[in-house]
Backbone bond lengths (Angstrom), bond angles and torsions (degrees), N, CA, C in turn:
res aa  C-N    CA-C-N  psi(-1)  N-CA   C-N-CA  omega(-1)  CA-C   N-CA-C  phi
1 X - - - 1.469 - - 1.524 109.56 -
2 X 1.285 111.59 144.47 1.923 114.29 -167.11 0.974 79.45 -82.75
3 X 1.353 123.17 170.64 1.648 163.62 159.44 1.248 104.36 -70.74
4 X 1.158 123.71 110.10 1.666 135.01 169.13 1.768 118.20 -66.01
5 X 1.105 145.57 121.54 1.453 141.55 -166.17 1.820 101.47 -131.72
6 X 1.170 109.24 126.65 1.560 123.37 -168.48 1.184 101.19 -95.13
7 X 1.392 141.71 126.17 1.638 144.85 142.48 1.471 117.56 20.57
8 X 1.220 86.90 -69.35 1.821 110.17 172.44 1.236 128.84 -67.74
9 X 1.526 120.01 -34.05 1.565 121.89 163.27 1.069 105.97 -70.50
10 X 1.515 129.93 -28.75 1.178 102.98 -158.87 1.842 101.24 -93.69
11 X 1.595 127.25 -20.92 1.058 130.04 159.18 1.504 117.92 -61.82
12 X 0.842 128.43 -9.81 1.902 120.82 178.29 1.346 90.47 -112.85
13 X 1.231 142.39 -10.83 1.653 128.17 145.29 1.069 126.18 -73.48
14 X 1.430 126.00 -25.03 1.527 128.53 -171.58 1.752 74.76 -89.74
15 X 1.413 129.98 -64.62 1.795 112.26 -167.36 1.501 122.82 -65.00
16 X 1.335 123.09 -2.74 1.171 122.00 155.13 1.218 141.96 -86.30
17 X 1.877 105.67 -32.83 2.067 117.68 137.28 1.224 96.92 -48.51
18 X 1.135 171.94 -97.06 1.591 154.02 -95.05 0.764 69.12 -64.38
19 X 2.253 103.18 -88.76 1.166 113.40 -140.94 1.668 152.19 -42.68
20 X 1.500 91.39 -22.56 1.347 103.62 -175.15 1.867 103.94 -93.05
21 X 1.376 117.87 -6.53 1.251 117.76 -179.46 1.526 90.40 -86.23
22 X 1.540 118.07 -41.24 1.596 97.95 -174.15 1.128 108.91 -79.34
23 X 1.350 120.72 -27.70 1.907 103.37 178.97 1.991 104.08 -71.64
24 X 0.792 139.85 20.49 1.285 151.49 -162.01 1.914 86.93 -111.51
25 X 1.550 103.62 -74.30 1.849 119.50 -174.24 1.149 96.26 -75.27
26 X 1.222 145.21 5.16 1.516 137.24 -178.80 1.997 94.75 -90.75
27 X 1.157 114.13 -58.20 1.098 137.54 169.26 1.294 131.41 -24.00
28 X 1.582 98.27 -61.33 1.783 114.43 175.80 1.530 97.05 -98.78
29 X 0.865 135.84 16.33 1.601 137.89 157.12 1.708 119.12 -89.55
30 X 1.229 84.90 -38.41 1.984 106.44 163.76 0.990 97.37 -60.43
31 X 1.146 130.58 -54.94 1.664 113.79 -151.33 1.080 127.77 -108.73
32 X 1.823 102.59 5.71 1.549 108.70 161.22 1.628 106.00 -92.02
33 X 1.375 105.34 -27.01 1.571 86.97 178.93 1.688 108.63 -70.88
34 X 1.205 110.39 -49.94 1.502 95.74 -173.38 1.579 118.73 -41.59
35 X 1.547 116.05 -43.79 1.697 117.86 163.16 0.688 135.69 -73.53
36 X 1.400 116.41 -0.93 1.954 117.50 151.41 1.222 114.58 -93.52
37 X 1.699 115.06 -12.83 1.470 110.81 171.44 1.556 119.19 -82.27
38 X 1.138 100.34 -33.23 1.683 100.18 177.48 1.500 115.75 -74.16
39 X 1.857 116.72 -18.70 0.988 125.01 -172.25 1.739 106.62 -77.14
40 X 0.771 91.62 -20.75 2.113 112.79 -172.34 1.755 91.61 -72.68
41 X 1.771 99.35 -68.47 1.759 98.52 -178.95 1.011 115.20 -30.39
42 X 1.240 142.47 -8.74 1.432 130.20 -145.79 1.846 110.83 -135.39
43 X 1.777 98.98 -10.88 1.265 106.53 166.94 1.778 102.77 -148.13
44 X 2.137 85.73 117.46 1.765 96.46 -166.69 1.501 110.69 -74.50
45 X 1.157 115.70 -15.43 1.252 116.74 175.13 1.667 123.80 -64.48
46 X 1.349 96.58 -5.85 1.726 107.78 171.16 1.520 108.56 -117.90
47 X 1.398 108.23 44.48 1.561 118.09 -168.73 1.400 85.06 -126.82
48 X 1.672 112.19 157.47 1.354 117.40 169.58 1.341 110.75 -151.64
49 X 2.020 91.79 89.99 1.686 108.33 -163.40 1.661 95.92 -72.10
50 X 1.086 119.91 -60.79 1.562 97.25 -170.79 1.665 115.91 -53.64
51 X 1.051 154.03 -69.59 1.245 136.39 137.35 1.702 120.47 6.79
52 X 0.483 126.33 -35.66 1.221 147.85 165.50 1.866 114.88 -65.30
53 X 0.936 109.65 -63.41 1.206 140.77 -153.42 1.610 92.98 -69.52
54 X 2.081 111.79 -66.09 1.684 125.45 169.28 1.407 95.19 -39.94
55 X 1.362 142.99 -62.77 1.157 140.35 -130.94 2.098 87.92 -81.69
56 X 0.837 140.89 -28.92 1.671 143.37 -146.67 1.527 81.43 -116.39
57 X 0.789 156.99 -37.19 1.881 163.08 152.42 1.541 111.49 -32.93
58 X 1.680 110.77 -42.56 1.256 129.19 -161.50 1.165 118.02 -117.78
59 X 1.691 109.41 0.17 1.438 127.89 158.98 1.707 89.63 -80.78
60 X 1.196 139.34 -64.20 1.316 144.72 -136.36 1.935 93.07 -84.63
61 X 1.157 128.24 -26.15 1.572 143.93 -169.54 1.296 119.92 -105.80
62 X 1.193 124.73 -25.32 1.660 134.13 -136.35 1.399 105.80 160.86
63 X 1.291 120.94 79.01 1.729 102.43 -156.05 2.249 81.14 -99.01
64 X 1.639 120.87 -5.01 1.469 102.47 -164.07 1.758 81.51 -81.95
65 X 1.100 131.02 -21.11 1.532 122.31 -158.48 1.747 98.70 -67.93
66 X 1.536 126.37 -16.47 1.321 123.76 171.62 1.675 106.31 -77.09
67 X 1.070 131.41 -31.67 1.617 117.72 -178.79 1.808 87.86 -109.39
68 X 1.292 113.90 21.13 1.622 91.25 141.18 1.711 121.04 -82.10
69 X 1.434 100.94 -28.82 1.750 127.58 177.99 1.581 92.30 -55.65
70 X 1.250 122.81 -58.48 1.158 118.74 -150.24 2.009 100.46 -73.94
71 X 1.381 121.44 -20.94 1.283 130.22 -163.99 1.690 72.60 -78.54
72 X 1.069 144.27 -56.54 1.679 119.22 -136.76 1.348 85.98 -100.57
73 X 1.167 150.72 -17.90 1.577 159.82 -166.88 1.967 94.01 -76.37
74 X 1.554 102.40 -49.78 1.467 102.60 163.63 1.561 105.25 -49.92
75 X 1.487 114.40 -75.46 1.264 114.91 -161.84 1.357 126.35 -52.72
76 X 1.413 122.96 -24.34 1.511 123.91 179.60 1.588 97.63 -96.59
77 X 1.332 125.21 -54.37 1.530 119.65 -165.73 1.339 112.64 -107.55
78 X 1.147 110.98 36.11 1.697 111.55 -179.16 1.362 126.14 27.08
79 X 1.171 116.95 70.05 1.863 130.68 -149.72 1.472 106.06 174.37
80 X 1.600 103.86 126.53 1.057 95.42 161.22 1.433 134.19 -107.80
81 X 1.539 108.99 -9.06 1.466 119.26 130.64 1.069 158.12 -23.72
82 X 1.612 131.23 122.66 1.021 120.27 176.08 1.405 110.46 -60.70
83 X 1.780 121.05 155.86 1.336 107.22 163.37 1.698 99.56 -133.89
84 X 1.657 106.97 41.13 1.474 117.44 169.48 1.251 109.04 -109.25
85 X 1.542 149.35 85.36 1.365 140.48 -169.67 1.451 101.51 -81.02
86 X 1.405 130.94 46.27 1.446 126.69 143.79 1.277 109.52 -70.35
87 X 1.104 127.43 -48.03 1.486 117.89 174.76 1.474 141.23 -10.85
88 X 1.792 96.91 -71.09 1.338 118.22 -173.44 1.742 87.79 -99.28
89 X 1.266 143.72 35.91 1.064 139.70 177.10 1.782 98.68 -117.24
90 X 1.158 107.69 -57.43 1.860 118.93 156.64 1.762 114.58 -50.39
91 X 1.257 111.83 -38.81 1.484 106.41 172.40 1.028 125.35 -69.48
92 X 1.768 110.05 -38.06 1.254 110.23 -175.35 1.992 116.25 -72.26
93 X 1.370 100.55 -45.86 1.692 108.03 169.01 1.808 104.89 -54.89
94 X 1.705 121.87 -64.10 1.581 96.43 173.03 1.369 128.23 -38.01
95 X 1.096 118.69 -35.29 1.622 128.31 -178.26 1.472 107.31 -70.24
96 X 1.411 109.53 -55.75 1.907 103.22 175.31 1.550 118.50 -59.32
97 X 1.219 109.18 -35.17 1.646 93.13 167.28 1.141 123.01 -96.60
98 X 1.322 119.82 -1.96 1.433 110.93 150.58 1.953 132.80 -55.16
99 X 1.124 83.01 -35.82 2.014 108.69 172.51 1.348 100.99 -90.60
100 X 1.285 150.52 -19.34 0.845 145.19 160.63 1.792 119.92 -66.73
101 X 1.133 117.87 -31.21 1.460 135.31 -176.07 1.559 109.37 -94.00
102 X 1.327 103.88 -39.49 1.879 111.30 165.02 1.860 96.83 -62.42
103 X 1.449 116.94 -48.12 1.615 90.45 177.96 1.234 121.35 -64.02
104 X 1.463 115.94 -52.37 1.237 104.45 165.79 1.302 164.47 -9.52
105 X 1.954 93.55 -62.77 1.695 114.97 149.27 1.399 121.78 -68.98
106 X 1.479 142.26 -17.34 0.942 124.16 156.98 1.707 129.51 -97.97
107 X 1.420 91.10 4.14 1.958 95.70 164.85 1.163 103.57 106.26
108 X 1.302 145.73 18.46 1.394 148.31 -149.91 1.619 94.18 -74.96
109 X 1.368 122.14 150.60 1.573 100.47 176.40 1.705 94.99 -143.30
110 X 0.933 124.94 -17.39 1.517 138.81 179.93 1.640 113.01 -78.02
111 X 1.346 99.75 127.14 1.278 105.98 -162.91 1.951 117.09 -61.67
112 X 1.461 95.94 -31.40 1.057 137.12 -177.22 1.331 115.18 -56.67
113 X 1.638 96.83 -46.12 1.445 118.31 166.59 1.708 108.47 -50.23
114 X 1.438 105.26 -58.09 1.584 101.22 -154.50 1.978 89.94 -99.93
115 X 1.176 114.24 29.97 1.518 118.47 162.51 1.598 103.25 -99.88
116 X 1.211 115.45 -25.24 1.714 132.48 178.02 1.127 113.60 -81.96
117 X 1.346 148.44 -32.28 1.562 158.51 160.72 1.888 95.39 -63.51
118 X 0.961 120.01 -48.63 1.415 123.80 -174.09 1.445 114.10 -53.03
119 X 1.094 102.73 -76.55 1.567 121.10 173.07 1.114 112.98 -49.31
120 X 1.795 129.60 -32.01 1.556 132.33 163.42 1.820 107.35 -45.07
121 X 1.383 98.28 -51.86 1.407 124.03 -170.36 1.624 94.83 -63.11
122 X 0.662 120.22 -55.65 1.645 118.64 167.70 1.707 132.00 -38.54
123 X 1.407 67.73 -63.33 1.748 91.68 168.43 1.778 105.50 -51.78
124 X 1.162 118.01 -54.70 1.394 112.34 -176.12 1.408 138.81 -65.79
125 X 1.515 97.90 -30.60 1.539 107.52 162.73 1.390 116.71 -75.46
126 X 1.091 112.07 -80.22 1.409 129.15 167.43 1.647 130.44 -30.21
127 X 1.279 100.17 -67.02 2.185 110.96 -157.32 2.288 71.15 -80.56
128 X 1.441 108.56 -73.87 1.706 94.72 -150.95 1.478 96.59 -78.66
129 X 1.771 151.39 37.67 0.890 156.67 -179.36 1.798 97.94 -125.50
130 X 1.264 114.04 -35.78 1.679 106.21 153.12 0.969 128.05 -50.21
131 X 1.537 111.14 -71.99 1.884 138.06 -179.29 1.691 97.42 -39.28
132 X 1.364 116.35 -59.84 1.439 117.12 -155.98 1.655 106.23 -75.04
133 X 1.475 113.55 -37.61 1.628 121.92 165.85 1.378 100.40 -57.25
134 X 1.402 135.66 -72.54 1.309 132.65 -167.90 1.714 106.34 -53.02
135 X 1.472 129.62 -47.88 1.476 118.85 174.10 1.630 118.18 -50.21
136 X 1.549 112.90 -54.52 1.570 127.67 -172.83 1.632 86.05 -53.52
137 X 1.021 114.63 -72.86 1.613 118.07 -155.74 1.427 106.37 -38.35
138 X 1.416 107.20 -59.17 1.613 112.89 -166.65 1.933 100.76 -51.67
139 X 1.494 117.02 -54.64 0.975 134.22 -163.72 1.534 116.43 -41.26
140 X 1.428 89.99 -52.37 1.477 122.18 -175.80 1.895 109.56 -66.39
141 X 1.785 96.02 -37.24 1.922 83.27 -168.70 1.496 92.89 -94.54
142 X 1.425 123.19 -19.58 1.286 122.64 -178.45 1.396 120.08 -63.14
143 X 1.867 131.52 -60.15 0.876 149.87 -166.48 1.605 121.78 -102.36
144 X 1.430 112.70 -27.51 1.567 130.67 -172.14 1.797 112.93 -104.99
145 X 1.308 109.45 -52.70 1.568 89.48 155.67 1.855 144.54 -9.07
146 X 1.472 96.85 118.60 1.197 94.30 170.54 1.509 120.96 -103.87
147 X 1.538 116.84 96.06 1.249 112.78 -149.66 1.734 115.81 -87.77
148 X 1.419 118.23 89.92 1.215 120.88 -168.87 2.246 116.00 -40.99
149 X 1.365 105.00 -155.05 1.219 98.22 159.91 1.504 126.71 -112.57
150 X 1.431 135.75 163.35 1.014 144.77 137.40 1.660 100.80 36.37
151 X 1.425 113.29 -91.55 1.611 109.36 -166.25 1.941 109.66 -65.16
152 X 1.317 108.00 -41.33 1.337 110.17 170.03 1.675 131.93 -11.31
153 X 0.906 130.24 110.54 1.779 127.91 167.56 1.536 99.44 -53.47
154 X 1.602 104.88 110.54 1.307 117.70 167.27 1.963 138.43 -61.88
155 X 1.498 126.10 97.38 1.270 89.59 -149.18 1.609 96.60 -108.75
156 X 1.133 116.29 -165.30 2.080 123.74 -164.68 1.468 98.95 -168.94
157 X 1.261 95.12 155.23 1.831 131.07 -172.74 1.583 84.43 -76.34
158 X 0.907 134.40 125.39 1.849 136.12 140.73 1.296 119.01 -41.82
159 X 1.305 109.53 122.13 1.718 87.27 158.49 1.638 130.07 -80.84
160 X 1.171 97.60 3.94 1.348 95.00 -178.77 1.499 90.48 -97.83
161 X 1.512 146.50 -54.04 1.027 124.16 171.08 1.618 136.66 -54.74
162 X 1.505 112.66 -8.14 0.910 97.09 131.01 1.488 160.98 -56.42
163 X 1.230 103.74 -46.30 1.385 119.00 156.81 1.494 129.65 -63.49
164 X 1.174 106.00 -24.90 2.199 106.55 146.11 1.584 119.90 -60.12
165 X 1.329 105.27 -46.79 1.283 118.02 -167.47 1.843 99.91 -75.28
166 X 0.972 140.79 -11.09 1.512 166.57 112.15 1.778 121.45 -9.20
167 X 1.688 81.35 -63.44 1.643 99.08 -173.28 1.672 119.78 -68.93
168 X 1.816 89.33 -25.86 1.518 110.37 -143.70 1.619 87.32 -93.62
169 X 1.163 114.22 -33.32 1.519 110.99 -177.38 1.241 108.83 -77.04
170 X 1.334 121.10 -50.83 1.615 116.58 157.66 1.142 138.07 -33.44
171 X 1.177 133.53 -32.13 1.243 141.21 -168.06 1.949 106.41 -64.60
172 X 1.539 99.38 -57.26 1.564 107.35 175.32 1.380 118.80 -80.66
173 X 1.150 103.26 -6.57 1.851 101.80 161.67 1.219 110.71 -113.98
174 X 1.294 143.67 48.24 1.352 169.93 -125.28 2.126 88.73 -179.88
175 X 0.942 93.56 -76.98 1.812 104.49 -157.08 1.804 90.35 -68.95
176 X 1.020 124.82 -20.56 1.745 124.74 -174.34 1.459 115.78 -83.70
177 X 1.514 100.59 -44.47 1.813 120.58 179.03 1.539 110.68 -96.13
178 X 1.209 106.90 -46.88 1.925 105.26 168.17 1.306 109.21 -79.97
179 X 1.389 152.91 -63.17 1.360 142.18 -139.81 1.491 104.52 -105.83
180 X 1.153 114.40 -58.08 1.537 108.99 -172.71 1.762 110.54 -95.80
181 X 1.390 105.93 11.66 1.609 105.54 147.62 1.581 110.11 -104.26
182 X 1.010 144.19 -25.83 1.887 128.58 130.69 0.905 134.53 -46.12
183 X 1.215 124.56 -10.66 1.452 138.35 156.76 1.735 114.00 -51.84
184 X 1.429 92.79 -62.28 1.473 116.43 -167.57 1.367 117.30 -101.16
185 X 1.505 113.74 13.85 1.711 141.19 -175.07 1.968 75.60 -47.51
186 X 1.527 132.93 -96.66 1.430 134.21 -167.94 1.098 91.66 -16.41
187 X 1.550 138.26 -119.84 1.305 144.53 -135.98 1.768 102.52 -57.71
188 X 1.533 140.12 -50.60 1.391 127.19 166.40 1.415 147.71 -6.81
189 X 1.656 93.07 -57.18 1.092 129.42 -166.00 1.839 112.73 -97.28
190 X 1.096 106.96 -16.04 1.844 113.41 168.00 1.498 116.95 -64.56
191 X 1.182 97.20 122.94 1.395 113.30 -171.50 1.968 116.88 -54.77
192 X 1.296 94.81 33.53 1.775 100.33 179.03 1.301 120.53 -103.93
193 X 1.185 136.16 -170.16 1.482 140.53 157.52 1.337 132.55 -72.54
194 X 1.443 93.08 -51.32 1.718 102.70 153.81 1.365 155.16 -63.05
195 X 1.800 95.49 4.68 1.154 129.45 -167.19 1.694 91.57 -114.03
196 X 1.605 124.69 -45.63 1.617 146.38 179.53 1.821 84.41 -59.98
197 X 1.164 127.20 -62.55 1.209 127.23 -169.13 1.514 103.13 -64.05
198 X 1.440 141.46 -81.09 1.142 132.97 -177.47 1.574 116.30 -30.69
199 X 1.210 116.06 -56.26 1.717 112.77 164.08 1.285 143.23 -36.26
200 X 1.081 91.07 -57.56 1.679 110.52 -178.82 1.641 86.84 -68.23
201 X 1.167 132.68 -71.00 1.675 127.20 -166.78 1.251 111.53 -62.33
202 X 1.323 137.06 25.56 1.451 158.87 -176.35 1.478 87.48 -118.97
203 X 1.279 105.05 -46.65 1.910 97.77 -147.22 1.980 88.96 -94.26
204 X 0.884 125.67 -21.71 1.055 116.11 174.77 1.796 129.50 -90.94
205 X 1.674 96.13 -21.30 1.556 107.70 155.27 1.607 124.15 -59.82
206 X 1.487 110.73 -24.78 1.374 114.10 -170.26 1.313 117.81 -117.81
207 X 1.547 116.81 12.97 1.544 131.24 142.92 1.257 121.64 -103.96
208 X 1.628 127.09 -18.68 1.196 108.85 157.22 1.308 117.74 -76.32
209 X 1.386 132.16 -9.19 1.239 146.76 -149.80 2.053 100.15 -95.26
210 X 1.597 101.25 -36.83 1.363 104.76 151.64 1.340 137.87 -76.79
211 X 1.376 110.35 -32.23 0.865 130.88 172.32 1.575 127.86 -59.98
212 X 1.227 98.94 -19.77 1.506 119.05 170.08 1.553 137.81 -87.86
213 X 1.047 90.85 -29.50 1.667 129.53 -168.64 1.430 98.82 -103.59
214 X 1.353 138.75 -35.24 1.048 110.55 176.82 1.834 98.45 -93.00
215 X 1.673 121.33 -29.10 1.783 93.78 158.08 1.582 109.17 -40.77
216 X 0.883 139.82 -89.39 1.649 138.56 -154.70 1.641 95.19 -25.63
217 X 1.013 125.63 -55.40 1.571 134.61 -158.89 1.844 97.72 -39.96
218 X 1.750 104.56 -64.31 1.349 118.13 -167.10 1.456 105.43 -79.63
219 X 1.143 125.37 -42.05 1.896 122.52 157.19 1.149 114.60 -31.09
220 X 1.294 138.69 -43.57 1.541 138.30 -171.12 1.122 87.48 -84.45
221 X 1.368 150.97 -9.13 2.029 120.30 167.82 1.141 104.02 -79.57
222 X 1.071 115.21 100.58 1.892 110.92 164.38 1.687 118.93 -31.19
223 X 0.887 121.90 -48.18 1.487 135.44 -178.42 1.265 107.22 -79.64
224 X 1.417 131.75 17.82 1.157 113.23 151.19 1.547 132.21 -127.47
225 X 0.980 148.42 146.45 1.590 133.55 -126.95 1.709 93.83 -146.52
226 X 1.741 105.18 118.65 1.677 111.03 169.48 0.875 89.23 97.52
227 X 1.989 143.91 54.69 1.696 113.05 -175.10 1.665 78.28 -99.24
228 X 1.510 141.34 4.08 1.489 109.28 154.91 1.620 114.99 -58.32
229 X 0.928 137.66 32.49 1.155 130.79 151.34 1.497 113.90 -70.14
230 X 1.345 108.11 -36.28 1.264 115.72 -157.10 2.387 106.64 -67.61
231 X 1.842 80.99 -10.29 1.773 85.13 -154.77 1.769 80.92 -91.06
232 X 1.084 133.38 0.96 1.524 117.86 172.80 1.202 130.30 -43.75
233 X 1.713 107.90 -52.50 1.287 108.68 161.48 1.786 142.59 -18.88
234 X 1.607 97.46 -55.31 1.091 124.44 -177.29 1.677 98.75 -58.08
235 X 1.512 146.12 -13.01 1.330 129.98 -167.65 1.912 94.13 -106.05
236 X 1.718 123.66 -7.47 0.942 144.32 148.57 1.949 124.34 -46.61
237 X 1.197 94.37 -55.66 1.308 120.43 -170.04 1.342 84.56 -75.65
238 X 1.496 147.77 -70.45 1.244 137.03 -119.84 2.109 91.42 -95.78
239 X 1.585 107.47 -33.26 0.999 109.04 179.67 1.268 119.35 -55.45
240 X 1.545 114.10 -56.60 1.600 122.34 174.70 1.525 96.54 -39.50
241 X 1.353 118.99 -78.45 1.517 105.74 -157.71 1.066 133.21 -57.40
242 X 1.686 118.53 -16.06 1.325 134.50 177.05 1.588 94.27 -66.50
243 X 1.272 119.19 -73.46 1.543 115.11 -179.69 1.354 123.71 -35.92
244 X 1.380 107.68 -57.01 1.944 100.59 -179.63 1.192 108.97 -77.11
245 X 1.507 153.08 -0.56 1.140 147.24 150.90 0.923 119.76 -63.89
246 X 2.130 135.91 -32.98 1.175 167.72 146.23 1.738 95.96 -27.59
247 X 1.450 116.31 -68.23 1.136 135.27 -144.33 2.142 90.70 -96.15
248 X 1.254 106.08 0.40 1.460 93.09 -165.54 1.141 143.91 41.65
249 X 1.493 110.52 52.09 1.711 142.89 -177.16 1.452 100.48 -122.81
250 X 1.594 92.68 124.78 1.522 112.66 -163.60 1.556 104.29 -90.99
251 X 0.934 130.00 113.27 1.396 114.36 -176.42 1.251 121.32 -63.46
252 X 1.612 126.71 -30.01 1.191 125.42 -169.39 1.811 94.85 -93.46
253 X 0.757 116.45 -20.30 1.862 97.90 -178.20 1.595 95.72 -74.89
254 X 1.882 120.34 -43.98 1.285 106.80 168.74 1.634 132.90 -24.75
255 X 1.337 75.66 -48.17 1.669 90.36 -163.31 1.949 111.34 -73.33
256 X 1.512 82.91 -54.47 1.684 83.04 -164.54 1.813 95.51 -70.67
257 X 1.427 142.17 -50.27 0.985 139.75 -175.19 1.934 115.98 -50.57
């Protein structure tokens, strides 16, 4: 007797061959970009700082007009990735002399010292700019997908665009929590309320401020559905600061002390 095959078996077999062939090419597509991206870091002459430069202007002005770049960057180079690591090459140096100038103002004199601000600085792009790309991503192809049928062009979150969409939110909560809270290090840091209040609404402008920016990131995939998920956070953010302002806990003496 032949083997009988139903409509449906035979469609959740043909969508489970895709899928696992594209998570297969999803894979070795990762990992050539990451080795042509690190391969780029390493020669600036294939960097394009001014380009570069509009795009970090238009995070701070217009931050959706950067994943408008990324919509036609899809459309011509099939990517929604950058594959210019000037970017996080400028982020990472703004960030070192930003920690470099926080040692400064507090007298740091040990080399050791300002080898420890560095590696923080590291740590932030990089080590929790993985973790947080690798969570969004999974989240996003796991739960947010709009998974067409069978004949359909299958599409997925990048992990490397994740990790722009990472970079990109950072950048302006970088200049909110590093620069223009050294700015205002005098008045911050006074042992008052109004000083507990100015802080904390610093510290909560520049996590919703990520928090926002990286929604826009996952909003621009058409194919993916509910990326207000992504703005939840933000009722997180607003809570913390309401409480330690409540409680008169300064966030920035927390932090920098």
């Amino acid at each position: 007797m032949l083997p009988m095959y139903t409509q449906s078996s035979t469609t959740r077999h043909a969508t489970s061959s895709t899928t696992s062939t594209t998570s297969s090419r999803n894979t070795n597509t990762t990992s050539s970009l990451i080795f042509n991206y690190l391969r780029r870091m390493c020669s600036p002459s294939q960097m394009d700082f001014e380009y570069t430069c509009r795009q970090m202007v238009d995070l701070i002005l217009s931050p959706s007009k950067v994943y408008d770049l990324s919509k036609y960057r899809k459309r011509t180079r099939n990517q929604w990735a950058r594959d210019d690591p000037a970017f996080l090459v400028l982020l990472f140096i703004f960030m070192v002399v930003s920690t470099i100038a926080y040692g400064i103002a507090f007298e740091m004199s040990s080399i050791g010292e300002y080898a420890l601000l560095v590696f923080y600085t590291f740590l932030q792009i990089f080590v929790a700019g993985s973790l947080i790309a690798t969570l969004t991503s999974s989240i996003a192809n796991n739960k947010m997908r709009i998974i067409g049928d069978a004949h359909s062009v299958e599409q997925h979150v990048e992990w490397m665009y994740a990790f722009d969409i990472h970079a990109n939110a950072l950048f302006p909560t970088f200049l909110l929590l590093s620069v223009l809270q050294y700015l205002l290090l005098p008045i911050l840091l006074k042992p008052s309320y109004i000083a507990c209040l100015m802080a904390n609404s610093l510290y909560a402008a520049g996590g919703l401020t990520y928090v926002y920016i990286t929604h826009l990131g996952y909003r621009s995939m058409p194919f993916l559905r509910n990326s207000q998920l992504f703005l939840m956070p933000a009722g997180v953010v607003l809570l913390m600061c309401l409480l330690l302002t409540i409680f008169d806990l300064n966030m920035t003496r927390f932090t920098i002390w």
